[in-house]
N, CA, C and O atoms as CSV, one atom per row, in Angstrom:
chain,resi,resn,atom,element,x,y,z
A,1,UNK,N,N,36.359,-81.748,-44.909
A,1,UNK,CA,C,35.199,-80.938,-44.617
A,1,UNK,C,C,35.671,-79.554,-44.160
A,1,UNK,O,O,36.688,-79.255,-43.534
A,2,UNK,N,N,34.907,-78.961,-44.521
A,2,UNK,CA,C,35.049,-76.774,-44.416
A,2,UNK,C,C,34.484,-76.726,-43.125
A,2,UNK,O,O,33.399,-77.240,-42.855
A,3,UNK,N,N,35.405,-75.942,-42.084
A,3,UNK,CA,C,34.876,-75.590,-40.806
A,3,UNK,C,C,34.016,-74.392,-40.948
A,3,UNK,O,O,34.176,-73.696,-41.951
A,4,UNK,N,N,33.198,-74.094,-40.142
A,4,UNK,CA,C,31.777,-72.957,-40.558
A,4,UNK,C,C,32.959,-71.765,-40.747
A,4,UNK,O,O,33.160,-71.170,-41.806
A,5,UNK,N,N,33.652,-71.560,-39.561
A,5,UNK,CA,C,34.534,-70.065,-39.966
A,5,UNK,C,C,35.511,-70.246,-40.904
A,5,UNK,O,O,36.352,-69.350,-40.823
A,6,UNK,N,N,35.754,-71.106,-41.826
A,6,UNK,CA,C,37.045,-71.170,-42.724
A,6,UNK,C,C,35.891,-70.696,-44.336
A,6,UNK,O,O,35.996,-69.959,-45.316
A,7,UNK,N,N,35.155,-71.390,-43.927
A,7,UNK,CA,C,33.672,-71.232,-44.929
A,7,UNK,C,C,33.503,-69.580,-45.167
A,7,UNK,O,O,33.756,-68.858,-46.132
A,8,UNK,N,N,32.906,-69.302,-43.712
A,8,UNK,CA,C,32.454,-67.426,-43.713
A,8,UNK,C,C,33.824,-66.583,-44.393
A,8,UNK,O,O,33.748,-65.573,-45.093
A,9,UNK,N,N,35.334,-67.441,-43.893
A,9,UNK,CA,C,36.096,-66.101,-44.721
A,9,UNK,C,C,36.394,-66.185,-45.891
A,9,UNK,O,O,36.890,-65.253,-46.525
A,10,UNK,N,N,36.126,-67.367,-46.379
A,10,UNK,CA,C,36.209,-67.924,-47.815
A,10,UNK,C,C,35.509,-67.143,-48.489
A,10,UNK,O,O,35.955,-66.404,-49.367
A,11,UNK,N,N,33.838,-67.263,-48.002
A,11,UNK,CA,C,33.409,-66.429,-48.538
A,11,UNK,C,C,33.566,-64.712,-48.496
A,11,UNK,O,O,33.630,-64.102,-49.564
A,12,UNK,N,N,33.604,-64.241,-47.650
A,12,UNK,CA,C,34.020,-63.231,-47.111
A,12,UNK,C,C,35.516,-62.634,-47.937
A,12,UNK,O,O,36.099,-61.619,-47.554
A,13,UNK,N,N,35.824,-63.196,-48.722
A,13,UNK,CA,C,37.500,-63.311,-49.377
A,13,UNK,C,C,36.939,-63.165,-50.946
A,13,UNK,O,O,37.696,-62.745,-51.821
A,14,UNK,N,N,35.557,-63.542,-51.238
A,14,UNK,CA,C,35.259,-64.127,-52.881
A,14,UNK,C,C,34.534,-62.911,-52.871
A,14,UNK,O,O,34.800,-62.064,-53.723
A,15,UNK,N,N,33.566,-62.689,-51.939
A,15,UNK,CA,C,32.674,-61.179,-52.117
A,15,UNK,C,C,33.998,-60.287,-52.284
A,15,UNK,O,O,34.158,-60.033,-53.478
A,16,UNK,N,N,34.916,-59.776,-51.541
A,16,UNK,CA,C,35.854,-58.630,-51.314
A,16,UNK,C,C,36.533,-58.659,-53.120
A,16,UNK,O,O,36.982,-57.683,-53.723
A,17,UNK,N,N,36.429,-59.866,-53.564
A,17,UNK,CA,C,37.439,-59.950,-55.125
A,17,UNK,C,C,35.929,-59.638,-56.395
A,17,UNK,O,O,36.034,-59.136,-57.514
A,18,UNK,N,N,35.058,-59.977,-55.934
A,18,UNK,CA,C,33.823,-59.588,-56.566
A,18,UNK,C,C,33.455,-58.024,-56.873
A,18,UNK,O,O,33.211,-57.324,-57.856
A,19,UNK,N,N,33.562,-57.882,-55.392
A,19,UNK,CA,C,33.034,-56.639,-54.877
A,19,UNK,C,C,34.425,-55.411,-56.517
A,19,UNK,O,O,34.254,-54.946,-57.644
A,20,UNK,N,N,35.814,-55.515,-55.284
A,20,UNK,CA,C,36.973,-54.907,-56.266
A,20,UNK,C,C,36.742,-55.160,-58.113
A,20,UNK,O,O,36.996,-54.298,-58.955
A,21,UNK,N,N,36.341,-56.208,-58.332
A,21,UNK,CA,C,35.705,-56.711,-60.169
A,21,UNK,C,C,34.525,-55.875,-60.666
A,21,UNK,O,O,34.085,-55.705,-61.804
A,22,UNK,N,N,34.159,-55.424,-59.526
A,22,UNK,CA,C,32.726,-54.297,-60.130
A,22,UNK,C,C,31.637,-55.059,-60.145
A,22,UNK,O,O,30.590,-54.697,-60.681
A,23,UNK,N,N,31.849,-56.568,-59.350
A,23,UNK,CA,C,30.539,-57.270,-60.278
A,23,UNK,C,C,29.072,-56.479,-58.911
A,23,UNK,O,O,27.964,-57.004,-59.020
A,24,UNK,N,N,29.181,-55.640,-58.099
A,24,UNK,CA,C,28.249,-55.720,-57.516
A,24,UNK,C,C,27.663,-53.842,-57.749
A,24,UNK,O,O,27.187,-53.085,-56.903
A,25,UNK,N,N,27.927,-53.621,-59.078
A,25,UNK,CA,C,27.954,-51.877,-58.782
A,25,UNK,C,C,26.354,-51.830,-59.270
A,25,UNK,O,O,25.718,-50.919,-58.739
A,26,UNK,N,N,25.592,-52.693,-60.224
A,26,UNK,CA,C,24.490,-52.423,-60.516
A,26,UNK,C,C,23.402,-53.114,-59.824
A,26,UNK,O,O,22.327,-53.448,-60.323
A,27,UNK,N,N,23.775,-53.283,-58.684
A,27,UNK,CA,C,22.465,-54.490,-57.985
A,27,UNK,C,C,21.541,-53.399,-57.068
A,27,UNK,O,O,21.131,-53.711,-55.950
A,28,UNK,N,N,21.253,-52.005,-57.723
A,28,UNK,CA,C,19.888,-51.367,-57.143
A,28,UNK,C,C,19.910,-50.865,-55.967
A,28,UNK,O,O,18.978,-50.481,-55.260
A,29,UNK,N,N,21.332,-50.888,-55.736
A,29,UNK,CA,C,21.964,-49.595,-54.760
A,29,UNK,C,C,21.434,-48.350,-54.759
A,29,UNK,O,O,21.467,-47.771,-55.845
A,30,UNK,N,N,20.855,-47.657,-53.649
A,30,UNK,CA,C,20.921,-46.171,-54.112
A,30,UNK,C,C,21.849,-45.368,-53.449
A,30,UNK,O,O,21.812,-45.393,-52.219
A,31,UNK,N,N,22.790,-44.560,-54.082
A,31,UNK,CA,C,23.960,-43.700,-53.447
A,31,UNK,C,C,23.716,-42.462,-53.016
A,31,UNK,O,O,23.208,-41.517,-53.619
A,32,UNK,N,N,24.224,-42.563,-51.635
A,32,UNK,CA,C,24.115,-41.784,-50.140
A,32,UNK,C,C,24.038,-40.487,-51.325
A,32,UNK,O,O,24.790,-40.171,-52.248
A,33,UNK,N,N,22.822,-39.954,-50.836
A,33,UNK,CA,C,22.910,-38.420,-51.219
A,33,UNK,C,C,22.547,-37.250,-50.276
A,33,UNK,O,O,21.553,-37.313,-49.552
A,34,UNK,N,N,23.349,-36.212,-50.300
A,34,UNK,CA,C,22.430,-35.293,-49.683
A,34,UNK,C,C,21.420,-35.003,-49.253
A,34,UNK,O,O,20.533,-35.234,-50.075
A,35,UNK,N,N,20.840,-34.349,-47.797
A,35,UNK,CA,C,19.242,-34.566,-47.989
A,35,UNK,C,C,18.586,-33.442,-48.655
A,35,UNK,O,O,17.358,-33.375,-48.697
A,36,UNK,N,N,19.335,-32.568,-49.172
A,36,UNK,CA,C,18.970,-31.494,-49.865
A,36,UNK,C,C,18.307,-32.143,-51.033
A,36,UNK,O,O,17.092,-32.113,-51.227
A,37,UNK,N,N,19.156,-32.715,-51.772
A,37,UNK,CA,C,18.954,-33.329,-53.392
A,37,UNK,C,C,18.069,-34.117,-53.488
A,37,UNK,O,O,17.817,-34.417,-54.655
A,38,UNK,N,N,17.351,-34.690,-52.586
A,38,UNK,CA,C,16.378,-35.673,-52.738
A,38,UNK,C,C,15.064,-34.822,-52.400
A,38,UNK,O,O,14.558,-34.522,-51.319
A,39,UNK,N,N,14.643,-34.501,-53.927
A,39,UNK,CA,C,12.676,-34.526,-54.302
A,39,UNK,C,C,12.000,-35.085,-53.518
A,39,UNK,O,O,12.222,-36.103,-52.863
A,40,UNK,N,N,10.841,-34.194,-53.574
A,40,UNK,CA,C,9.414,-34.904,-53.008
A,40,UNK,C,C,9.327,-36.020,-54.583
A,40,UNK,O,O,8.934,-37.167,-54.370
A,41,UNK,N,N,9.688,-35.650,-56.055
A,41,UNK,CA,C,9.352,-36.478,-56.901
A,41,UNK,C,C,10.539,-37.679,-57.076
A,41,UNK,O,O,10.220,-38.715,-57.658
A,42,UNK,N,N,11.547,-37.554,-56.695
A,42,UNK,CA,C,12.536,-38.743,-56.579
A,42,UNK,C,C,11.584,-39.984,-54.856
A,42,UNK,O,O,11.527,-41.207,-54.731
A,43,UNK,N,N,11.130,-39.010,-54.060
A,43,UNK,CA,C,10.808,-39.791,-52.882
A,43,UNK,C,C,9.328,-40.505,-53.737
A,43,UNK,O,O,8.943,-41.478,-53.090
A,44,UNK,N,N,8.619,-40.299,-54.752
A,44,UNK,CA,C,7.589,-40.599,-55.220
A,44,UNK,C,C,7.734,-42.110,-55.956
A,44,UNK,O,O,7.107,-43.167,-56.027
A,45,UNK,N,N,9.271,-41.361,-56.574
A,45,UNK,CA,C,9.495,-42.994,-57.221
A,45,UNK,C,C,9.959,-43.805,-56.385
A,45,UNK,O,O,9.654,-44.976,-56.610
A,46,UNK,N,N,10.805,-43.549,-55.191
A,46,UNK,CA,C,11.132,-44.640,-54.862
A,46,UNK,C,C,9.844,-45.626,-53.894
A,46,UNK,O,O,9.822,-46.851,-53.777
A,47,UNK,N,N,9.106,-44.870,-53.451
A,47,UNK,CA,C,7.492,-46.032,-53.007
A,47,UNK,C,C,6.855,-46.328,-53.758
A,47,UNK,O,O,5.906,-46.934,-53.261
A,48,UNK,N,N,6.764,-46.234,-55.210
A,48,UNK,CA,C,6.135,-47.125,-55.824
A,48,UNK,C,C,6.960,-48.180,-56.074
A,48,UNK,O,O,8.131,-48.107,-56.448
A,49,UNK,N,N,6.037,-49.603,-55.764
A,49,UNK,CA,C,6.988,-50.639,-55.670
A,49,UNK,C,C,7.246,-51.510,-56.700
A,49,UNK,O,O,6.596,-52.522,-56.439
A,50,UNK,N,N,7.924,-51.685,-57.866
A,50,UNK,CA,C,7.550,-52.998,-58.606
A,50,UNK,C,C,8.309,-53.302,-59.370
A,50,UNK,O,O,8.677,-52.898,-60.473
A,51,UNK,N,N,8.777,-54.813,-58.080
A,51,UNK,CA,C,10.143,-55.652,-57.941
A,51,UNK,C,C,9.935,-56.024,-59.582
A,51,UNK,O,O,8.921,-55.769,-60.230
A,52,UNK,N,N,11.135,-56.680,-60.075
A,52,UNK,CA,C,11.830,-56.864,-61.350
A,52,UNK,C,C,11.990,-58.441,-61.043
A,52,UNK,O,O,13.059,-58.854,-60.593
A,53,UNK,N,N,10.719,-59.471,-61.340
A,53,UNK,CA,C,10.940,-60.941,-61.364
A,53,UNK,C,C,11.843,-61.266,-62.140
A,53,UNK,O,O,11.637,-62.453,-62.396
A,54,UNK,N,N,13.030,-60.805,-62.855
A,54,UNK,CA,C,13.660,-61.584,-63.603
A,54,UNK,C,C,14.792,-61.461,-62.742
A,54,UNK,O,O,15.920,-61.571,-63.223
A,55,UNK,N,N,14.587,-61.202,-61.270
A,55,UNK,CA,C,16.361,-61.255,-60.330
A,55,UNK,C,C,15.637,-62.344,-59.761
A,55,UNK,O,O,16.072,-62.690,-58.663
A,56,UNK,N,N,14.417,-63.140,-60.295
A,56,UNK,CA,C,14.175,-63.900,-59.417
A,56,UNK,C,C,14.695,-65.695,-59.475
A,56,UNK,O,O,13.888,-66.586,-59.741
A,57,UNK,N,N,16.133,-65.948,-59.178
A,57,UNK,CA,C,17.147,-66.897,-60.131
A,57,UNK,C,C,17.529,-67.995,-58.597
A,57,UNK,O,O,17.232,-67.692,-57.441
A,58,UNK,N,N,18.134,-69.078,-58.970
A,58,UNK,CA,C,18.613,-69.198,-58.304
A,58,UNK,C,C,20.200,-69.791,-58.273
A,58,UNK,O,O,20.410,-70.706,-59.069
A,59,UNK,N,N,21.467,-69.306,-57.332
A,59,UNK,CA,C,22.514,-69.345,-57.750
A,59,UNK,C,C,23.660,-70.708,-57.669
A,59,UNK,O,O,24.806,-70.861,-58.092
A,60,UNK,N,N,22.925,-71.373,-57.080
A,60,UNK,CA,C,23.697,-72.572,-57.137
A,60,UNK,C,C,24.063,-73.131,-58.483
A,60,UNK,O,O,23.587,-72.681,-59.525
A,61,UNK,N,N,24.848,-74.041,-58.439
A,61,UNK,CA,C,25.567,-74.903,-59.313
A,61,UNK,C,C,24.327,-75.383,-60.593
A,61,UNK,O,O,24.147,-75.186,-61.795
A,62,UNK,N,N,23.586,-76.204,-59.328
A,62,UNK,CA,C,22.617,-76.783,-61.230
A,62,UNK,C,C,21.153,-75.535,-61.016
A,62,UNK,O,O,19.932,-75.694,-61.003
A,63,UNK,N,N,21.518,-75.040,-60.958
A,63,UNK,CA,C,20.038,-73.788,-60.269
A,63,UNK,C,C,18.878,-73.735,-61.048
A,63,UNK,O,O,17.771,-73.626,-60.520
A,64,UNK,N,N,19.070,-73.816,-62.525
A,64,UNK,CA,C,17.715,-73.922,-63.174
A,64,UNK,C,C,16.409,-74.587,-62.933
A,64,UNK,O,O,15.261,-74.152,-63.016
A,65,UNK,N,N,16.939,-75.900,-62.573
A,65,UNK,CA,C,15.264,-76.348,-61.796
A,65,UNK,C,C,15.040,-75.645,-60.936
A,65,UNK,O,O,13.976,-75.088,-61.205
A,66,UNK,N,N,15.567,-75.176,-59.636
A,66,UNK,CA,C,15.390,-74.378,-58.858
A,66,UNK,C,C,14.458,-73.122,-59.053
A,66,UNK,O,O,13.465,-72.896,-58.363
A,67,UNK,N,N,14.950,-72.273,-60.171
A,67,UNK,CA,C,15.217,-71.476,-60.470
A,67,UNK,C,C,13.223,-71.453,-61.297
A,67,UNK,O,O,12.207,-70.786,-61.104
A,68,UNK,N,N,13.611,-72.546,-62.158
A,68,UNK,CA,C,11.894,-72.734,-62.613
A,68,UNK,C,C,10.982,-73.249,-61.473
A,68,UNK,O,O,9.784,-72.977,-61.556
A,69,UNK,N,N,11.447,-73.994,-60.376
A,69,UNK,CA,C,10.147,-74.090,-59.271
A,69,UNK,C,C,9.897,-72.860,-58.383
A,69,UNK,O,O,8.817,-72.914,-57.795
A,70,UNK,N,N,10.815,-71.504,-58.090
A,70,UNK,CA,C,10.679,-70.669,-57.827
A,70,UNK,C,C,9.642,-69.406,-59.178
A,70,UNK,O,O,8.520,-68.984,-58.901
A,71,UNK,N,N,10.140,-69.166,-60.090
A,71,UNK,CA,C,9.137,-68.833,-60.910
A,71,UNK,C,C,7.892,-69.624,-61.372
A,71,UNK,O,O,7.143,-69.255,-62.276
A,72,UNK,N,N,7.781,-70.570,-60.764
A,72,UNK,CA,C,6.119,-71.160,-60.754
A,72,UNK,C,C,5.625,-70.935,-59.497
A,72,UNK,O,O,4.423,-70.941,-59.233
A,73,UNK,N,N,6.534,-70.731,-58.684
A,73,UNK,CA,C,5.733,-70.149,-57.428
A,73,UNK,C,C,5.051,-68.486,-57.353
A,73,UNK,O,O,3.905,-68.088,-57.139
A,74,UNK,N,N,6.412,-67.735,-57.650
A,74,UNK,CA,C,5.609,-66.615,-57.955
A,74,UNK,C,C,4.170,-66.736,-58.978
A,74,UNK,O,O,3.172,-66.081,-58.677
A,75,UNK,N,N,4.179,-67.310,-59.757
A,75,UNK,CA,C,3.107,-67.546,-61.023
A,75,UNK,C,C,1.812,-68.022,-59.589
A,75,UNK,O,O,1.125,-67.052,-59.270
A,76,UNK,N,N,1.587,-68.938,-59.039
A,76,UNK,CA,C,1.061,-69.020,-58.142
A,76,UNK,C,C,0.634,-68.678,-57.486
A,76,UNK,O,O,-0.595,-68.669,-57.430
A,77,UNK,N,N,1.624,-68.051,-56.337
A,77,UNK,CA,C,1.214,-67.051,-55.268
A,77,UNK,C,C,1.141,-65.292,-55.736
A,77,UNK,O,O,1.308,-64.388,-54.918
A,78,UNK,N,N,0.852,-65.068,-57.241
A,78,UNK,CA,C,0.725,-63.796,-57.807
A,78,UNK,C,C,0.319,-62.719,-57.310
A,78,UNK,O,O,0.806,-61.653,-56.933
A,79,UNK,N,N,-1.170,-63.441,-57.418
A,79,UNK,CA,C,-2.487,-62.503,-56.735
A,79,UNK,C,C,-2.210,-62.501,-55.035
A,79,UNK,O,O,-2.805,-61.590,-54.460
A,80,UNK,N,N,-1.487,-63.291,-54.265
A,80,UNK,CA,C,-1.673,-62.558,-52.990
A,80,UNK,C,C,-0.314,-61.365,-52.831
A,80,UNK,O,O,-0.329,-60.482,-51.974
A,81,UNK,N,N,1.044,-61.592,-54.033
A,81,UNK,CA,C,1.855,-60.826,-53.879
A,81,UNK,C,C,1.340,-59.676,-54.382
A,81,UNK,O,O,1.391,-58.619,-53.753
A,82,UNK,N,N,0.881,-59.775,-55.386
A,82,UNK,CA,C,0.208,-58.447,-55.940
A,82,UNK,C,C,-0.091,-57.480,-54.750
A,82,UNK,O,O,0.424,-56.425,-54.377
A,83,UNK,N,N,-1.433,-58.481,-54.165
A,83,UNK,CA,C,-2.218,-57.575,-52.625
A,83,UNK,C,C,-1.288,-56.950,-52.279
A,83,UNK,O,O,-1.348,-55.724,-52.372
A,84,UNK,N,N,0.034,-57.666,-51.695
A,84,UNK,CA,C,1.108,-57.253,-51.051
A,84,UNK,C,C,1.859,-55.768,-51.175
A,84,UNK,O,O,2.131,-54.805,-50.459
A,85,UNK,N,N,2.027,-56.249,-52.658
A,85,UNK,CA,C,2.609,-54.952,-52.907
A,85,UNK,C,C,2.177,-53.752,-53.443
A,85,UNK,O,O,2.856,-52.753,-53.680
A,86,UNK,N,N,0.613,-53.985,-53.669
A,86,UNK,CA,C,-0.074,-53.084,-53.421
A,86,UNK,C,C,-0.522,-52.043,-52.295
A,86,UNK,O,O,-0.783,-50.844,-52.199
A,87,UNK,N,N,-0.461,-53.202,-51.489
A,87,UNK,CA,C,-1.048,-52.298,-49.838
A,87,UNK,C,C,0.582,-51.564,-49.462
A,87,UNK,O,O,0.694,-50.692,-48.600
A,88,UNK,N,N,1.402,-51.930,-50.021
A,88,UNK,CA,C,3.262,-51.389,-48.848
A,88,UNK,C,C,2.688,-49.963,-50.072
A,88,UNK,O,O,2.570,-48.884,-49.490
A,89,UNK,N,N,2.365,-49.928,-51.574
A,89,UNK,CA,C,3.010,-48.642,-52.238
A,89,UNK,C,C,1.418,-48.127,-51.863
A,89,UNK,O,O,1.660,-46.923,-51.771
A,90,UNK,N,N,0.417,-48.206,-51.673
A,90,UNK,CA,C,-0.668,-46.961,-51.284
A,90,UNK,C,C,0.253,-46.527,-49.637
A,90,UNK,O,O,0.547,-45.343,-49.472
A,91,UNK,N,N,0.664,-47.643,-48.450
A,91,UNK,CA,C,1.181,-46.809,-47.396
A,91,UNK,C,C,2.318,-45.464,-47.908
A,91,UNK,O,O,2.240,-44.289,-47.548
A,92,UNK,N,N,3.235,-46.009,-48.740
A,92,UNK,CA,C,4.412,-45.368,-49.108
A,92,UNK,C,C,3.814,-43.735,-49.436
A,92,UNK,O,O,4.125,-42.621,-49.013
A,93,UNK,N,N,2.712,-44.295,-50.502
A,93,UNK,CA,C,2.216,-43.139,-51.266
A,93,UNK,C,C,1.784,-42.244,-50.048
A,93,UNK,O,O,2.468,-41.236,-49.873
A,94,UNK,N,N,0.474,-42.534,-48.961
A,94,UNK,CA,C,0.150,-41.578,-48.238
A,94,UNK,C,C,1.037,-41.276,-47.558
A,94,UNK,O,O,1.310,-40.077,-47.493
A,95,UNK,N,N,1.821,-42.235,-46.798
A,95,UNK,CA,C,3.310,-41.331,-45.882
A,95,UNK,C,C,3.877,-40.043,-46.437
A,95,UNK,O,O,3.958,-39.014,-45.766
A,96,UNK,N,N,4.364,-40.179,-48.011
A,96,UNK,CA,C,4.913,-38.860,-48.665
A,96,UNK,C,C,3.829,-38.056,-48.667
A,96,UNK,O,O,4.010,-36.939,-48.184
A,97,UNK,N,N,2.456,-38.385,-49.188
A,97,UNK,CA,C,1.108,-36.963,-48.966
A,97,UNK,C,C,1.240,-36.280,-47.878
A,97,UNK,O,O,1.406,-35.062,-47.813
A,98,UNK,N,N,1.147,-37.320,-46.657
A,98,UNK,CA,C,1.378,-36.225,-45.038
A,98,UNK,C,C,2.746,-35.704,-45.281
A,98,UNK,O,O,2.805,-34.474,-45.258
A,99,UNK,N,N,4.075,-36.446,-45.553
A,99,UNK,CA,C,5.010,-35.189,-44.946
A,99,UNK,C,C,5.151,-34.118,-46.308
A,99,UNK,O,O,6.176,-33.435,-46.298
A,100,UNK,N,N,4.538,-33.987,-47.066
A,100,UNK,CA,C,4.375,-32.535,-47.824
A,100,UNK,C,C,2.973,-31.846,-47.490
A,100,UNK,O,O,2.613,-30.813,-48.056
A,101,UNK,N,N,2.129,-32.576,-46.417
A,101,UNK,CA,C,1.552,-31.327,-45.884
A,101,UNK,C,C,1.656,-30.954,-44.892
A,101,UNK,O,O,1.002,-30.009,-44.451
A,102,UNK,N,N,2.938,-31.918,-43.945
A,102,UNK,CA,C,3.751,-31.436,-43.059
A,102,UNK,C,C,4.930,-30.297,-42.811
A,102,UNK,O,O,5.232,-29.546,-41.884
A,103,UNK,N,N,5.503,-30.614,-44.326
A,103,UNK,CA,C,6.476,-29.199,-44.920
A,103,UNK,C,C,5.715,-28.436,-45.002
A,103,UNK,O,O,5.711,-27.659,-44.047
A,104,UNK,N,N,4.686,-28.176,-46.073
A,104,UNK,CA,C,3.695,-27.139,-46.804
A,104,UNK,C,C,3.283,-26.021,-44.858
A,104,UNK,O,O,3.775,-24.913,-44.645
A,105,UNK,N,N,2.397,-26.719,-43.898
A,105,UNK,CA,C,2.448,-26.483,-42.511
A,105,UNK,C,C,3.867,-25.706,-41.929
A,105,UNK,O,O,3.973,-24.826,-41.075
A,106,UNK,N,N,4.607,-26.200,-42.514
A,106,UNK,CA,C,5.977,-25.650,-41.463
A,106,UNK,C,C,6.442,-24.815,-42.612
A,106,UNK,O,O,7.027,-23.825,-42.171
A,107,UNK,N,N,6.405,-24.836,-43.905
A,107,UNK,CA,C,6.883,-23.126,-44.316
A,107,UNK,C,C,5.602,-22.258,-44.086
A,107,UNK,O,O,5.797,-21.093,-43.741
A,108,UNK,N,N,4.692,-22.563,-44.192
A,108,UNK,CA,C,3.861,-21.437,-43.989
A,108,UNK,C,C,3.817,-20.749,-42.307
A,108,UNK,O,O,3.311,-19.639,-42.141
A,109,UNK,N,N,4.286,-21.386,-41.351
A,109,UNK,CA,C,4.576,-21.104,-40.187
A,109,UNK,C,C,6.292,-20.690,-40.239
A,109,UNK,O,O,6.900,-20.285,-39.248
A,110,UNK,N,N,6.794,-20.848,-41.343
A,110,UNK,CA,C,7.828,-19.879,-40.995
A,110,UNK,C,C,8.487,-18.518,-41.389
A,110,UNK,O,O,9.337,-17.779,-40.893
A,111,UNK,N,N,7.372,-18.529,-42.982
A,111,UNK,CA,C,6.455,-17.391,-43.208
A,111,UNK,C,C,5.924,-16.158,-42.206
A,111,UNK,O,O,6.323,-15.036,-41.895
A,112,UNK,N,N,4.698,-17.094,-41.857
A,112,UNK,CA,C,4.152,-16.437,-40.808
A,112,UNK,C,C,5.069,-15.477,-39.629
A,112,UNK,O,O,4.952,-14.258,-39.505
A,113,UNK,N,N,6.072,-16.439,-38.751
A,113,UNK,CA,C,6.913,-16.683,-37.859
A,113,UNK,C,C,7.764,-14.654,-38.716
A,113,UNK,O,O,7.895,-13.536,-38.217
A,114,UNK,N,N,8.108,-15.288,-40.205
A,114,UNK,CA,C,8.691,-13.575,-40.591
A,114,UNK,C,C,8.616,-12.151,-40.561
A,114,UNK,O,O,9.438,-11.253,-40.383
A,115,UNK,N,N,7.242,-12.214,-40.815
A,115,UNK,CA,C,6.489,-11.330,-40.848
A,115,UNK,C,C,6.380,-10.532,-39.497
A,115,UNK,O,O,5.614,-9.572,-39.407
């Protein structure tokens, strides 16, 4: 039997050889950028929300049943995820409306402030 900490560095040892293999470069990372470079229209896309059910797997050994009682659940619980992720991207959406009429407010006061 695997002691819990011989387990964590095991794993901890398989991610680090994963990680070095590249297998983790496309999993929807977004890379540290400047805060210059980031749009009001890049900040637009990233609150609209809408997850990609086909990461929806599961990774164990025989995982496919798994894998199909989890996609019958989503099929299921659709309509309340829907709600869900409807109500997070209208918040997302108005958060970005106020802080561009929070900017729009603060250049025109620094405008003003020039003059």
């Amino acid at each position: 039997m695997t002691e819990p900490e011989e387990a964590l560095m095991r794993a901890r040892a398989a991610a680090a050889q994963m990680r070095a293999a590249g297998a983790y470069a496309d999993e929807g990372t977004i890379d540290p950028e400047p805060s210059d470079s980031i749009t009001l229209a890049k900040l637009y896309e990233w609150a609209l929300i809408e997850p990609d059910l086909r990461d929806v797997r599961s990774t164990r050994r025989y995982g496919a049943p798994m894998t199909a009682l989890k996609h019958g659940l989503l099929r299921l619980l659709g309509q309340y995820h829907s709600a869900l992720i409807a109500e997070q991207t209208r918040f997302n959406v108005n958060l970005l409306v106020h802080l561009k009429r929070l900017e729009d407010r603060i250049e025109a006061l620094e405008r003003r402030a020039e003059k």
